[in-house]
C-alpha positions, 0 to 999 in steps of 0.5 A, spaced: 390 884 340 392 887 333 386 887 328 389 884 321 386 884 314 386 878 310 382 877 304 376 873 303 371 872 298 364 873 300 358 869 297 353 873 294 356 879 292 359 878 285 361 885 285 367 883 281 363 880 276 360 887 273 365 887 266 364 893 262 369 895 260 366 902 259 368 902 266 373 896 267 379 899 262 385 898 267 382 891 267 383 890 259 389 893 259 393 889 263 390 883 259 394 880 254 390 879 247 388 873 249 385 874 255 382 881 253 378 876 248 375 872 253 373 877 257 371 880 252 367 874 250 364 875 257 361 881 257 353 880 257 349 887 253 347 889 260 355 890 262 355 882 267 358 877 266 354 871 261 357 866 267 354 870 272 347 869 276 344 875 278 339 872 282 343 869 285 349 872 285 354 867 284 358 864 278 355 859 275 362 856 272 366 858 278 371 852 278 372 853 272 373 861 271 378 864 267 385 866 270 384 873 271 378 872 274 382 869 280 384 873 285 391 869 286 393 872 279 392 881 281 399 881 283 401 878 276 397 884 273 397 889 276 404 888 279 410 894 277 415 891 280 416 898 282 417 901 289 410 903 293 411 905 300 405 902 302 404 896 297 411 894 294 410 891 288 403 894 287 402 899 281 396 903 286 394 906 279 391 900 277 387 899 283 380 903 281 377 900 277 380 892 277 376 886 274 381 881 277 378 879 283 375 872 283 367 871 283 364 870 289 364 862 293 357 859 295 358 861 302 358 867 305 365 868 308 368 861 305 375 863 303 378 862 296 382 856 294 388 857 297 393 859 291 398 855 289 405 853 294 401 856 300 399 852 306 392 857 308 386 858 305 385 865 303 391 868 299 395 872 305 403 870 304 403 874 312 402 880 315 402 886 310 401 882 304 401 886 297 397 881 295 392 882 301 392 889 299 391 889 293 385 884 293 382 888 299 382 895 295 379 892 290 374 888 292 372 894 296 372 899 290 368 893 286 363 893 292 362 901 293 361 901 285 355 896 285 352 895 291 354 901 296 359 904 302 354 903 306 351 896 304 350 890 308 355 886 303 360 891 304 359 892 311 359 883 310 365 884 307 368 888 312 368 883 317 370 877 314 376 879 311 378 882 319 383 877 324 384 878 330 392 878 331 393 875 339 400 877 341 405 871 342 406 869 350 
């Protein structure tokens, strides 16, 4: 059995939701204007999101959020349309530091809503997805830059992104 990595968003972490943009200059960047005045509209004096509950971790107009605060969009902008050897299409400099990712859902491990056109929850189009890898190198840096490596949400993280892949009979 092979283990395989599909991303998902967590409950109670919220990590992406941290927009300073002190510490978030490739997500303004890769924002048209309009976007960057949102975003910047979003920035609360403690460096959080205003729409974001810090007691409880979660975003309170998350149906609702703005575009580059879903995770289906990182490729749309962080995408090169270069060639990476390990994630084609992903301009892996843009990585560190990412602001796309979506606010975390109510549940822990509750899958994001499927993006547009594809048939399973989460945003995976198959094994060695760009999309996936993306996702999951940037919530892992948001996650290690405000709660820890080490911690318990990213050791939660860890295991709801990890599928075991069964081999085909």
């Amino acid at each position: 059995m092979k283990l395989q990595e599909q991303w998902r968003c967590i409950g109670g972490c919220g990590a992406c939701c941290r927009l300073d943009p002190a510490l978030r200059g490739e997500a303004l960047e890769a924002l048209n204007d309009q976007q960057q005045q949102t975003y910047l509209a979003m920035v609360g004096p403690d460096g959080w999101c205003i729409h974001f509950d810090t007691g409880s971790r979660r975003c309170r107009i998350y149906e609702q959020r703005p575009d580059f605060c879903r995770v289906d969009n990182l490729v749309g902008l962080f995408s090169t349309g270069g060639d990476d050897s390990s994630e084609p299409g992903v301009d892996s400099s843009k990585v560190n530091g990412d602001r796309g990712g979506s606010t975390s859902p109510d549940q822990v491990g509750e899958p994001a809503p499927a993006a547009p056109g594809r048939g399973r929850p989460g945003l995976s189009l198959g094994d060695g997805d760009p999309a996936d890898a993306l996702a999951i190198a940037c919530c892992r840096q948001q996650i290690r830059s405000e709660w820890g490596g080490r911690g318990k949400v990213m050791r939660r993280f860890n295991r709801a992104i990890r599928h075991t892949l069964r081999p085909r009979r």
